[in-house]
N, C-alpha and C positions, 0 to 999 in steps of 0.2 A: 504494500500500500504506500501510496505517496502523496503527498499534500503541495501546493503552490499557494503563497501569497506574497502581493506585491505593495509596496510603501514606495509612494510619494514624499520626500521628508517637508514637512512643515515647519515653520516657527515654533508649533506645539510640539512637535517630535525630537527638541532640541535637549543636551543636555542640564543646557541653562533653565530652559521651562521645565524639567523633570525635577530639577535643583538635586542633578547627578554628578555635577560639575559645572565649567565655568564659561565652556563654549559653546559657538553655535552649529553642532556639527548632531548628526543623529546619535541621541544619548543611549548608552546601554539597554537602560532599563526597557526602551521602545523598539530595541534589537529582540529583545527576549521576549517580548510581546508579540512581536513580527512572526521568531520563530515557534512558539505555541500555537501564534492562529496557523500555521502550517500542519501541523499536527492534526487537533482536530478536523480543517479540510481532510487532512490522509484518513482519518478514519467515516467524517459521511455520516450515514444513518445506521452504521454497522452495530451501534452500540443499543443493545436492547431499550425497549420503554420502563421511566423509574429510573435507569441506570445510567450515569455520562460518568465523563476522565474528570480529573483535577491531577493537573501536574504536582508531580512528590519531589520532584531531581533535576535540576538544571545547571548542565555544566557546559559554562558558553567563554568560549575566549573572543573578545572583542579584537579584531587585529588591523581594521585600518576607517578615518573616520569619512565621511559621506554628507557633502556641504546640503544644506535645506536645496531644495530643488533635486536632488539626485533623486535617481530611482533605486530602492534596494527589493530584489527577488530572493525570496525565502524559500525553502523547499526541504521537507521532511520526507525520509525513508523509515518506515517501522523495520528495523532488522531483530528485534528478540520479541517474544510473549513467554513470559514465565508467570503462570498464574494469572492474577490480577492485572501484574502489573507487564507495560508496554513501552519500549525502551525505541524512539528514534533516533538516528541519524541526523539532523540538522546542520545545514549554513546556508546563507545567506552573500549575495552577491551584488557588485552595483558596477557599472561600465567601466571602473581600474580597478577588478578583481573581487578576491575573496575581502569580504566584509566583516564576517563569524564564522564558525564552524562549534560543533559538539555534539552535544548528546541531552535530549529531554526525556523522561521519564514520565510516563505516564498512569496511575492508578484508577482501575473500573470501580468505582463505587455507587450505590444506592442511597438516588438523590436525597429521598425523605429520613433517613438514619443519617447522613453526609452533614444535612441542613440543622439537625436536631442538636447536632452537636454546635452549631455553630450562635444555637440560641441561647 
C-alpha cells in the first residue's frame, strides 16, 4: 500500500508560524504532518468501521529546508504489519531533492475505547 500527499508551503507552514524555530522555511513539525497524511491516504477505507490508526512512532530526519512557495510531495510505503501495529516507509520531496525520509508507525485502534481515554 502507498499513500501520496502534496504541500504547497505557506506562510502558515513556516517554522516561524509553528514557533519551531526562527525561519521562514517549511517547519518540521508540518513535514511530519505532510508525512502522516500520507499514511492514512496508503491505507483508504481499509481500516474496519469503529476502528482508524493514530500514529504511536515517528522517526523523521528533517534534511534540507523548502522556501514558502515550494512544493513538497510526501509519499508513504506500508513495509511491516505486526499485529496492530503498521510501520511505513516515509519521505518527502521538493524540486532540489530529498526533503525527509523515515519511518511512521502506525496503531489500529477502536475509536470509542481510543476516545474514552482521552476524556
Amino acid at each position: 500500500m502507498r499513500g501520496d500527499a502534496t504541500l504547497v508551503v505557506s506562510d502558515t507552514d513556516t517554522a516561524i508560524a509553528l514557533k519551531s524555530g526562527a525561519v521562514p522555511v517549511l517547519g518540521t513539525p508540518r513535514v511530519i504532518a505532510l508525512l502522516e497524511e500520507a499514511t492514512v491516504i496508503a491505507l483508504g477505507d481499509r481500516i474496519p468501521p469503529g476502528q482508524t490508526t493514530v500514529a504511536m512512532r515517528v522517526q523523521v530526519d528533517h534534511l534540507q529546508p523548502t522556501a514558502v512557495g515550494g512544493t513538497v510531495e510526501a509519499e508513504a510505503i506500508l513495509e511491516k504489519i505486526e499485529g496492530r501495529r503498521l510501520t511505513f516507509t516515509v519521505s518527502a520531496s521538493d524540486a532540489k531533492g530529498l526533503v525527509a525520509a523515515g519511518k511512521v508507525t502506525r496503531a489500529v485502534v477502536e475509536v470509542e475505547r481510543f476516545m474514552s481515554k482521552a476524556e
